[in-house]
C-alpha positions, 0 to 999 in steps of 0.5 A, a space after each residue: 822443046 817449044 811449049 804449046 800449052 797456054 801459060 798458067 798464072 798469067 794474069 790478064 795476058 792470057 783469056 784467049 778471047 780470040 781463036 786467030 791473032 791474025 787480024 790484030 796482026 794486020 792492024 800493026 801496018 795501020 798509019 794511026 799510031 792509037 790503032 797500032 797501040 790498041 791491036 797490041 793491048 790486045 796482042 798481048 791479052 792473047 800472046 801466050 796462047 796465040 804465040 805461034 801466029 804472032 811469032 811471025 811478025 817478030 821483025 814488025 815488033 821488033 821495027 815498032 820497039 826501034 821506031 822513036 816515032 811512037 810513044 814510049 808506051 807504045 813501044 813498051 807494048 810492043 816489047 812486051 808482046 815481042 818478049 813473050 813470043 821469044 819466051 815461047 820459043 825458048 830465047 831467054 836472052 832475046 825475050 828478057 832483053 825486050 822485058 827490061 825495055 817493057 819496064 816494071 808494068 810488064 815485067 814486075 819481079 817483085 809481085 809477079 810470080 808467072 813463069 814467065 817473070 820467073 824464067 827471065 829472072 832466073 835468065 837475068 841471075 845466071 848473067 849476073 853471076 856468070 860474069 862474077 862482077 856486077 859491073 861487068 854485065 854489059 860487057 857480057 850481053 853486048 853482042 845482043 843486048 842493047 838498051 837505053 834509058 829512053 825504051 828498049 831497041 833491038 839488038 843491032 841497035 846503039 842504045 847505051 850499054 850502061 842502060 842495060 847494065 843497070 837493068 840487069 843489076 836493077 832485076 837482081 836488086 829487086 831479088 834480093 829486096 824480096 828475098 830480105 822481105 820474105 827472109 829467104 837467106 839461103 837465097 839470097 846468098 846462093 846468088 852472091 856466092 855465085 857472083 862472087 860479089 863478097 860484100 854482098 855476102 857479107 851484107 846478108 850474114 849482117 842482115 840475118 843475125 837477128 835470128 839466131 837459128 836462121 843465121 846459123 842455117 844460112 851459115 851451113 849453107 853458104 859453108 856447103 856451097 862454098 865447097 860444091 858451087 864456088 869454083 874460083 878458089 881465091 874467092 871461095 877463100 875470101 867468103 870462108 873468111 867472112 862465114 868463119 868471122 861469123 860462126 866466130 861470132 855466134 854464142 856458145 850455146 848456139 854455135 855448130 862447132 863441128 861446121 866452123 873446124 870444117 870451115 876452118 880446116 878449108 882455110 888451113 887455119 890449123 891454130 885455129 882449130 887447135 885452141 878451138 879443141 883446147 877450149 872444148 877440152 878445158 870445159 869438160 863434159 859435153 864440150 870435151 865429148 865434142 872436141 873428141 868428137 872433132 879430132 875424130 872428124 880431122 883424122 877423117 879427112 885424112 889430111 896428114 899435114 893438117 893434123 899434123 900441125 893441129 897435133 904440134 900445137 896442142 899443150 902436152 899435159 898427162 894431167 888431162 885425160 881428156 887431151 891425152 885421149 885427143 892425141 891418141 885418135 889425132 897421132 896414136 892411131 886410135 882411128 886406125 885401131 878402131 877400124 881395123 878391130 872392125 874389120 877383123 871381127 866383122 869379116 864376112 869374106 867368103 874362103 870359098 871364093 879364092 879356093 873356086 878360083 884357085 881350082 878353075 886356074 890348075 884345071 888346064 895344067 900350067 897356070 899363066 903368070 899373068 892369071 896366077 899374079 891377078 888371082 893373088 890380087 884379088 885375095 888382097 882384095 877379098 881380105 883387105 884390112 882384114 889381116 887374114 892371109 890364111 890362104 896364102 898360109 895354106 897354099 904356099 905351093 901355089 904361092 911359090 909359082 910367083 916368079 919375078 914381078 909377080 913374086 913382087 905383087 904377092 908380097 904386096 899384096 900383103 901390104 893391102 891384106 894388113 893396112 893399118 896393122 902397123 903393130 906387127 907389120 915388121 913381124 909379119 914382112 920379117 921373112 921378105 925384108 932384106 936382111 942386114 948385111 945380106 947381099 941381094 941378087 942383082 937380078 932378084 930382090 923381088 920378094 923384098 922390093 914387094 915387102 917394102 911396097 907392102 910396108 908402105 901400103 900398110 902405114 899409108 892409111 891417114 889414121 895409123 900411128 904417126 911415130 910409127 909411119 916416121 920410123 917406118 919412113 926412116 928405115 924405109 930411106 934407109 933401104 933405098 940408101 943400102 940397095 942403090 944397086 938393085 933398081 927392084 928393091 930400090 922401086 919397092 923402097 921408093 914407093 914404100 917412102 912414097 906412101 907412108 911419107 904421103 904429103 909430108 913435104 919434106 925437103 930431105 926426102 924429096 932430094 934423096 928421092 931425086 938423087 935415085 932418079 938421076 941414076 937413070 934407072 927405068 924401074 927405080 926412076 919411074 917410082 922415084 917420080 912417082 914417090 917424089 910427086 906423093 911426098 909433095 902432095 898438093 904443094 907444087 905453088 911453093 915457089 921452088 924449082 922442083 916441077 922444073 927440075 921434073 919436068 926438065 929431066 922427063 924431056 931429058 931422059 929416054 926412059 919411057 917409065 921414068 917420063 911416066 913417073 914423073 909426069 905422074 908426079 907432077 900432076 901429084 903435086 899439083 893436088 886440089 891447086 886448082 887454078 893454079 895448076 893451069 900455066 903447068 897443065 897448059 905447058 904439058 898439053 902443048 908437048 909433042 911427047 904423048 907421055 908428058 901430055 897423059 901427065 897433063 890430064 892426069 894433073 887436070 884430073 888431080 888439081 880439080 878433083 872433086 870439085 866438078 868445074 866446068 873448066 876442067 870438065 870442057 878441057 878434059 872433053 876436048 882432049 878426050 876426043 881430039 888428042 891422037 894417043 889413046 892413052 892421052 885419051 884414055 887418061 882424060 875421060 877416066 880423070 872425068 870421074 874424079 872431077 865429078 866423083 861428088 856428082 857422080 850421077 854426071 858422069 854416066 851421062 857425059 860418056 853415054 856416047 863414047 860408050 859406043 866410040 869406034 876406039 875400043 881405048 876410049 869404050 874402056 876408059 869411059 868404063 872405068 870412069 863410070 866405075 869409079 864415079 859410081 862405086 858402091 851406088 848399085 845404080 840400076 841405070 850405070 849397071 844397064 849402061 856397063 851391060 853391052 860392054 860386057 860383051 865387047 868385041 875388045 878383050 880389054 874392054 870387057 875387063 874394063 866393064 868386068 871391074 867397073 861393074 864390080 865397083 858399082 855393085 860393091 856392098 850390094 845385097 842378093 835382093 838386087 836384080 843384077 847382083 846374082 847375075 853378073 856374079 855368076 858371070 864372073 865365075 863363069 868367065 874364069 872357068 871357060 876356054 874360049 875366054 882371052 887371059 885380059 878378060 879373065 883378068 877382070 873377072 878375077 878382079 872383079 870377083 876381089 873388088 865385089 867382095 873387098 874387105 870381107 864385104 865391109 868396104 867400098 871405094 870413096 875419095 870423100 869422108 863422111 864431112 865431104 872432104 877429099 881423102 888424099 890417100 884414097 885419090 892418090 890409091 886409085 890414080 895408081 890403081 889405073 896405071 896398072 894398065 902399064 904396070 900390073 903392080 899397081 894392082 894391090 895400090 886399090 887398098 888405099 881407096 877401101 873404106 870400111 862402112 861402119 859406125 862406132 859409138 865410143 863412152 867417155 872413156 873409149 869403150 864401146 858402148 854395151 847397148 848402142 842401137 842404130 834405128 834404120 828403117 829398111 828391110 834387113 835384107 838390103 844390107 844383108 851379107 850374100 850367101 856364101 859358097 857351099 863346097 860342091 861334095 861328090 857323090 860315091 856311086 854304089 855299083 848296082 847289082 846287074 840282073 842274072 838271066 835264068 839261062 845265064 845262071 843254067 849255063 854257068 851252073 853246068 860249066 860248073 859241073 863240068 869243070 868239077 867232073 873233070 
């Protein structure tokens, strides 16, 4: 919007002595070149409230800057005045081009403090930083930018490109000089890291050491923009180097050793951070607390290979308690305990819920497959982590109406009910595991298959005892091996190995994974590449051929479900490679087949999550509107949100308009990614923008808005104004006749997802220290492919995160009087009520009321009766 308030701070430029610059304007046609000089001194006294009227003569300006006949100062004037009218008009570039003509006296960065010197400051940055290399400025702005050393020329004119360069450079110099006066590091830093200029970055860490608490604050905060602003990937590595050297550096008393394993772990430095933890430990007290403290945040990230190889390095002596206590939160599950304990002990998880819905499905006689199946994954829901199963202990009648894939899921859905109960998880799945020696059906193995996906469901959360996810993967291999000819039992197998390995990379597993593709079995292959790709987490710039191999056979084979599986997979191996991924993702968009082309969104999706690039951004925009599959499409708006989940308030906002898209595909998808990104925020805003999709004329769009909702909604309390609503709408939905079996499966969804985890989880891809969490990215990618695949359903489990805080003594315990000080009502984070089991009323008969004829009537067909 053009301004039209005179600018505040302006200096002597803006009196506004004159109510008409019109005269002065007509004064600029004068032969006399000390006329010309004089009306534009004048002009630029009035310019910022009369700019409107001199707007009109910018050609005549513009004409005055190019005229080597005036003097230079002359010619200043005039680019300051004409610099002015195109700040008004919002043309940055133009009116900074003209600034840095004008020179210092009309354009001083370093006591001039206007916001018109700060504008074009800020203009002059983001060219500096856009083109990540200072020397490369002019190239930048040639197209409209052109000056010489001698005065500022127009646009069209042939002033030396490196004139500007240096201009450019000169007003960011100037920047940083005024940012070391006033001690603003953070600044100064801000702009180096997004021009990725490193020996400025280092020349500002050197400069700030004098203070030690500063340079520790400007350490924090080049650590936290490394990981939300820096999006080139080599050089944010480049620039960890150098903060790590410094947080290094810094004395013990001083360091923040929490910040330097976080940057550490970026860099994959794993020695780093074991002798690190050795260190701690080795000087006991506080700094063993601390080290205790650190492992805790390692498992966390639920980086599996980093911990992995952080465990492997650290020295295994008994006689230290305290390392001993470190190996069992890093490798002996503590973590998982813990949570679990919370889970179980805190349930809030309302019987009610499931029973109602039970009820509302048998009302009508025969219950659909299709409902029953999603009922059962909506119990997952309700009691995930919890291990509560007494429902399906009550009701195994109602459990038993499985058949076939559906039988499949509810033994899954175990899976999700017991994560991280690694302990009695062979107990528990005893009677649906395939038994030793026992043949299975050709056309059956579904109860087992699903045992062997919930096997993996409940050792594939980061913090369960590591022997134990290997034995678990070994039998699962084992499995696979013996029940090659049950494609059933070889899916559950597959994705068990698949998610208990998760990031394992290990090569045996990876070709035994193969070898069940090359079978050319649909069901089986599809979870192969599935598993193939979730083994290989993140590690697809190896130098091997397998993304070669993968994508060969997928072009190969004819199986649909396969080419999904592996285009899944390969987008899997590609996790968080970021500019490396794009020869891959490049390659998969320009085949013909729309399968490999959802492959190549979804590998878009993993190999920027998190880290909100405009590149990714633009390139999933594109597809999203232009590619002629729907599910191409669908893959790529719903991959916004995991690029974004860490600005999740972007997300709404980009898919305002597709919401109204005439393509109901692309009115869904738009649905789940505002879930996703949005989850657990109660944004009153998100929620109005799902309201009118929740009465779309598509079915599938409405279950879209239905679980995108319940995800916003997760862990809100009664005291927000659309909780009671849009619950009582889920109820409803179920129990109407009119409702279509896709609608009624996302309300029996949503009812699971609002109150997952007896109400004590909420769907996340980041832990508490900002990193992305591989299991919950991996979980929620295969939650959407349900759209194909309804097992899929139960794989949300992995994306729960229980909301909980834990304060542990020096010796592991909890700690007796642990008080956490919050200053909000009790009510906002107050359990919802629960159901209250509806008791119907025995109705008395009441007594009618006798007529005195009546009673005459019968009184003499009495006697009559009698005399007779």
């Amino acid at each position: 919007m053009i301004s039209t308030m005179p600018m505040s701070g302006a200096g002597p430029y803006g009196n506004g002595m004159h109510s008409s610059a019109m005269s002065l304007l007509s004064m600029l046609t004068e032969d006399s070149a000390d006329i010309v000089h004089a009306a534009l001194k004048k002009l630029l006294r009035v310019v910022d409230t009369l700019w409107h009227e001199v707007s009109s003569s910018l050609p005549q300006l513009e004409e005055i800057v190019e005229d080597e006949a005036y003097p230079k100062e002359t010619r200043a004037v005039a680019a300051a005045v004409a610099s002015r009218v195109f700040f008004h008009l919002e043309e940055y570039r133009d009116s900074l081009r003209l600034a840095l003509g004008a020179g210092d006296e009309y354009f001083n960065v370093v006591t001039d403090k206007s916001p018109y010197v700060e504008t074009l400051v800020c203009k002059a940055i983001e060219i500096y930083t856009n083109c990540g290399d200072a020397l490369e400025v002019g190239t930048l702005m040639e197209d409209d930018m052109d000056v010489d050393d001698s005065g500022p020329s127009s646009p069209s004119g042939g002033g030396d490109d490196d004139g500007l360069t240096s201009k450019v450079i000169g007003v960011v110099e100037k920047m940083f000089a005024r940012c070391y006066a006033e001690r603003t590091w953070t600044h100064a830093l801000g702009i180096a890291l997004e021009a990725r200029n490193l020996d400025r970055v280092k020349e500002i860490l050197d400069k700030c050491g004098d203070d030690l608490k500063e340079k520790l604050d400007t350490l924090k905060y080049g650590l936290e923009s490394c990981t939300t602003v820096v999006v080139n990937r080599k050089f944010r590595n480049e620039a960890l180097t150098v903060i790590a050297a410094h947080f290094r550096g810094m004395p013990d008393s001083n360091s923040d050793y929490s910040s330097l394993v976080r940057c550490e772990h970026l860099l994959g430095n794993s020695s780093s951070v074991a002798d690190m933890i050795s260190s701690l430990i080795k000087l006991g007290g506080d700094s063993a607390l601390l080290a205790l403290q650190i492992c805790f945040d390692l498992v966390d990230t639920g980086d599996q290979h980093f911990v992995s190889a952080v465990t492997s390095l650290l020295p295994r002596s008994e006689e230290s308690p305290s390392l001993t206590k470190a190996l069992a939160i890093l490798e002996g599950g503590f973590a998982g305990e813990l949570e679990l304990a919370f889970l179980y002990k805190e349930s809030d998880s309302d019987p009610l819920i499931i029973a109602n819905l039970k009820k509302s499905l048998e009302e009508k006689g025969k219950v659909s497959s299709l409902l029953h199946s999603m009922s059962l994954h909506a119990h997952a829901f309700l009691n995930a982590g919890t291990t509560n199963d007494q429902f399906l202990r009550n009701n195994l009648e109602y459990l038993k109406k499985a058949n076939n894939w559906a039988k499949f899921s509810a033994t899954s859905g175990l899976g999700c009910i017991h994560q991280g109960h690694v302990g009695e998880a062979m107990t528990l799945l005893e009677p649906y595991l395939p038994s030793e020696g026992g043949a299975i059906a050709a056309n059956g193995g579904y109860a087992e298959g699903g045992a062997l996906l919930a096997l993996g469901l409940i050792h594939g959360k980061p913090n369960c005892a590591a022997e134990r996810r290997k034995a678990t993967v070994q039998y699962l291999r084992e499995q696979l091996r013996a029940n090659q000819a049950n494609e059933v039992v070889c899916h559950g197998a597959a994705m068990g190995i698949g998610l208990a390995g998760l990031g394992c990379r290990s090569s045996e597993i990876f070709n035994e994974l193969r070898e069940v593709l090359y079978t050319d079995s649909a069901v089986a292959g599809e979870a192969s590449g599935l598993a193939m790709g979730m083994i290989q987490l993140g590690n697809a710039g190896g130098g091997d051929e397998s993304v070669t191999e993968m994508l060969a056979y997928a072009k190969d084979t004819t199986h649909e479900k396969i080419i999904r599986g592996l285009a899944l997979g390969i987008a899997f191996m590609h996790y968080r490679l970021e500019n490396e991924a794009d020869g891959i993702i490049e390659q998969l968009l320009r085949d013909r087949d729309p399968v490999l082309r959802y492959g190549g969104m979804w590998t878009v999706a993993l190999a920027y999550v998190g880290t909100g690039s405009s590149k990714a951004i633009k390139k999933l925009l594109h597809v999203a509107i232009s590619d002629v599959s729907n599910e191409v499409r669908m893959a790529a708006i719903i991959g916004l949100a995991f690029v974004l989940f860490k600005t999740p308030e972007r997300v709404p906002e980009l898919v305002k308009l597709l919401l109204v898209s005439f393509n109901p595909h692309v009115r869904y998808a738009s649905c789940v990614a505002v879930g996703i990104a949005m989850a657990g925020s109660g944004d009153a805003k998100t929620v109005a923008i799902l309201e009118p999709m929740l009465d779309d004329l598509a079915d599938f769009v409405r279950q879209g808005a239905l679980t995108a909702t319940s995800m916003v909604l997760m862990q809100c309390s009664e005291t927000h104004k659309s909780y009671k609503k849009f619950n009582g709408k889920l109820t409803s939905i179920v129990g109407e006749k009119h409702q279509s079996p896709l609608t009624k499966m996302g309300a029996i969804l949503g009812q699971g997802i609002l109150h997952a985890g007896g109400r004590n989880v909420c769907l996340n891809m980041a832990s508490r220290d900002g990193f992305v969490k591989p299991t919950s990215v991996v979980g929620l990618a295969l939650f959407c492919q349900h759209w194909f695949w309804h097992p899929c359903c139960s794989l949300l489990g992995l994306a729960f995160q229980p909301t909980l805080v834990a304060g542990l003594n020096s010796d592991m315990n909890f700690v007796k009087k642990f008080v956490v000080t919050c200053n909000s009502k009790p009510s906002a984070f107050a359990y919802p009520a629960r159901l209250t089991e509806k008791k119907e009323e025995v109705k008395k008969r009441v007594t009618t009321v006798t007529l005195s004829t009546t009673a005459k009537a019968k009184a003499a067909a009495a006697k009559k009766k009698k005399e007779k």
